[in-house]
N, C-alpha and C positions, 0 to 999 in steps of 0.2 A: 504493500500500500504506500509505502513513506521510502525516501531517502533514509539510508541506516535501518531498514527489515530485512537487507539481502543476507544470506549465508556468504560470507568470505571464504571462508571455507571448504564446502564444498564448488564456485564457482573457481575457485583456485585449483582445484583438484582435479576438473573435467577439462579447464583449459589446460591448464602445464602438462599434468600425466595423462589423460588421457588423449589429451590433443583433439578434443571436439569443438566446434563452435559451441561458445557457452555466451547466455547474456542474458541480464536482468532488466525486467519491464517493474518499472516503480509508476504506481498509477497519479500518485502527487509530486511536485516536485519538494514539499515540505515544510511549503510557505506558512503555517498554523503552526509549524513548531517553534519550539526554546532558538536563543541563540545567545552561544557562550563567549562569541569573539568581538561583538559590536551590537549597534541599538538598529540596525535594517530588520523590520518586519515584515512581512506580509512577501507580497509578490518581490521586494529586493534579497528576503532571506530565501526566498526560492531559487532566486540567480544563486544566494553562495551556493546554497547547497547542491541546485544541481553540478556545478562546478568541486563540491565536494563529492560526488556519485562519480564525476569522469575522472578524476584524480586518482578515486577508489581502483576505478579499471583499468587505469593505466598500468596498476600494478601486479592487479590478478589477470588480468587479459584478457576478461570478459567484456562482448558489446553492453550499449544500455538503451533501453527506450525506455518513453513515458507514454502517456496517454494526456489526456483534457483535464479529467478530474483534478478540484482543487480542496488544496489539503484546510479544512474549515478549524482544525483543530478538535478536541477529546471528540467522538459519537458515542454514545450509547448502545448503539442498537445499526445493523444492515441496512434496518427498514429506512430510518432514518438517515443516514448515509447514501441510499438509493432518491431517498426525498431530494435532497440537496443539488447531485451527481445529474441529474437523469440518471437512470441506468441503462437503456439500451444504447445513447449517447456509447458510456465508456465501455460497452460491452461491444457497441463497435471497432472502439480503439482497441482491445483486446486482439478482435479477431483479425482486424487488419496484420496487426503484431505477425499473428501465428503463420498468417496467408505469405504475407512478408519476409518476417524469416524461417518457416520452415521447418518447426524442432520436430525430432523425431520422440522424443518424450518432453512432457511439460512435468514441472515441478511446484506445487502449489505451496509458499511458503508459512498458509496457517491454515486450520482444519476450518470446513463449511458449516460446524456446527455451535463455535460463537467460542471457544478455547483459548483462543486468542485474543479476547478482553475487548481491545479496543474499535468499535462496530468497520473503520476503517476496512482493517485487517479482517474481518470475519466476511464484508462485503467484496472483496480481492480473494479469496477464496472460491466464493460462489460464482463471482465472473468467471474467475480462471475454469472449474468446472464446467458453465454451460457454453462456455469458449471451444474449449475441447472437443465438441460434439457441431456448433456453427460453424465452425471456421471451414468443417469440410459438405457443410449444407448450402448446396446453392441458391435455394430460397430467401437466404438470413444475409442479408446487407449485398444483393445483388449488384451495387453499382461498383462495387469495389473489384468483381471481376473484371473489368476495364483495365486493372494495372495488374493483377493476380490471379491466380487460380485457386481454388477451394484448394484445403489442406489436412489431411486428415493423421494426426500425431497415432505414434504406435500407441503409447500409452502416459498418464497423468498419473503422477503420487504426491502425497503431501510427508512432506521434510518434518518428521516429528521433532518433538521438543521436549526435555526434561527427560529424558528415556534409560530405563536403567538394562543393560546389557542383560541381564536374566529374565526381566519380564517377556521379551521378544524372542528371545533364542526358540528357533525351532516353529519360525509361524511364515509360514507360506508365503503372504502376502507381505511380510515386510523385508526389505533387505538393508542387511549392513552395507556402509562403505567408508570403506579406511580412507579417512580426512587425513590421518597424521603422518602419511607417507612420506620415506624424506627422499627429496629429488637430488641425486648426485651432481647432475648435469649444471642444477642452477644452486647448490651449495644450501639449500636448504627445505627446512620443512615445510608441504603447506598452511599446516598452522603457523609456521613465522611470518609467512607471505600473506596470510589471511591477516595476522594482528597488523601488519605495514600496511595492509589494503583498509581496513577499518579505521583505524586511527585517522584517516584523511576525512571523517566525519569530525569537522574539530569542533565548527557550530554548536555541537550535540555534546560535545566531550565524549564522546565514545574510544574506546581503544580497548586490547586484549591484548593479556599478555603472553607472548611467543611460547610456542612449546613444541617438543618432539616426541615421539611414540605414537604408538597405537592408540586411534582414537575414534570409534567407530561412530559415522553416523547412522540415519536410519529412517528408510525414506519407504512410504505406505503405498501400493497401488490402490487408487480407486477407480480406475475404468481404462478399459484399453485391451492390448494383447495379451492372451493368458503369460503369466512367467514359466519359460521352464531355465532358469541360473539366475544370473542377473539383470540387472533394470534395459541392458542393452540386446537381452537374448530376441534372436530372431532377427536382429535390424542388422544389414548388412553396411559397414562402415570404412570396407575396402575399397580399392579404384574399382572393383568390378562394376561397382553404383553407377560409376560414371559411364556414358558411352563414348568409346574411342579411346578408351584408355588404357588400354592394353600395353600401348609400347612405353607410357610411362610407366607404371607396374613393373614390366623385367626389366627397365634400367635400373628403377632404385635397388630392385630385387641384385642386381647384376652387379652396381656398386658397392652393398653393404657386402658380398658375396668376397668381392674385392678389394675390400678396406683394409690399410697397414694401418697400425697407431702408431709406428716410429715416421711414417712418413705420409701421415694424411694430404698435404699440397696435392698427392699424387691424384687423387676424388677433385680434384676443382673444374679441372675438365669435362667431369660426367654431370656433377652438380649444375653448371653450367646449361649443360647439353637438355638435362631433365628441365631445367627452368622453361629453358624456348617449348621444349615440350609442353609442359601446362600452361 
């Protein structure tokens, strides 16, 4: 719903290790909230902060969008927050979102059944939800096929919260994922990279402090393709996806095949070769 709701965390995690496009839709820009660094309220604290959101990304590596909705400050209740919003308004912007970029699973960051306290965040739930199911109805915001095609995501789960490792262990529907992976390549954990990505909410004073180890999150399916592994089973995320991409596929295949680490220079040629490719 707000600037400073995203997981750092896990958007660090999908970007770096796993190398997927990853990106957070903040439906306000967070013009109703606090601000800890100066007296700019309203639509000027929406500028820092969205400018605090892209700083965020810069570091995790995640895209961002927004939506219309403005952030009116505390709701109480969805209903009310729909009052406010329109809701098909932003439920448009949602599915633009989806049509646009295209995820192969969505992640809803608080549950649709009000958990999440603030009616905001309970109403960005419920969007995301009936989002899920429109975005690939061409019925639902027909004019926007003019720049997009209907989209239909393999599957949506919500990012639990407060979750203690023994209560889930062993339930079909929820799966772990190791947050606290540490990345060799980029020298550190993405918990350390999550606490440098969050801290750029300064407005807010938000920050966490860096850590490394095993740190499992734990993200719920509620609609979509059955599981059979993980949150990714089924969805193909090789070159085969692409059409024509074959000859890039066995070159990289063909380079790592032929990688020296005493003399890597020697790959700049193929690296090269593969870039004209794609």
């Amino acid at each position: 719903a707000h600037p400073d709701d995203e997981n750092t965390r896990l958007l660090s995690y999908y970007a770096n290790e796993k190398h997927f496009r990853t990106a957070y839709l903040s439906l306000t820009r967070g013009d109703g909230g606090q601000n800890l660094v100066g007296t700019e309220q309203g639509d000027l604290l929406g500028v820092i902060r969205t400018q605090e959101l892209l700083a965020a990304r810069r570091i995790d590596g995640a895209e961002q969008f927004f939506s219309r909705a403005i952030d009116f400050g505390y709701s109480k209740s969805p209903e009310e927050t729909f009052s406010i919003w329109n809701k098909d308004s932003i439920l448009a912007d949602v599915v633009w979102t989806i049509r646009k970029f295209q995820p192969d699973i969505i992640i809803l960051r608080f549950p649709t059944t009000g958990e999440g306290g603030h009616g905001h965040h309970t109403a960005s739930a419920i969007l995301g939800l009936e989002a899920f199911d429109a975005a690939a109805d061409p019925t639902k915001f027909p004019e926007q096929l003019k720049s997009f095609n209907i989209w239909q995501a393999k599957r949506i789960f919500w990012n639990m919260f407060r979750v203690k490792d023994e209560d889930v262990q062993g339930k079909p529907d929820i799966i772990p994922v190791d947050i606290g992976t540490y990345n060799e390549i980029l020298g550190k954990s993405f918990g350390e990279m999550a606490s440098e990505s969050r801290s750029m909410h300064k407005s807010q004073g938000f920050g966490a402090a860096k850590n490394r180890g095993i740190q499992n999150d734990y993200i719920k399916i509620l609609k979509g393709d059955e599981l059979s592994g993980d949150e990714f089973s089924g969805i193909n995320s090789s070159w085969d996806r692409i059409k024509g991409s074959k000859e890039i596929s066995e070159s990289i295949i063909t380079l790592i095949e032929n990688f020296k680490a005493q003399k890597p220079e020697e790959s700049i040629k193929g690296l090269i070769e593969i870039r004209s490719l794609i």
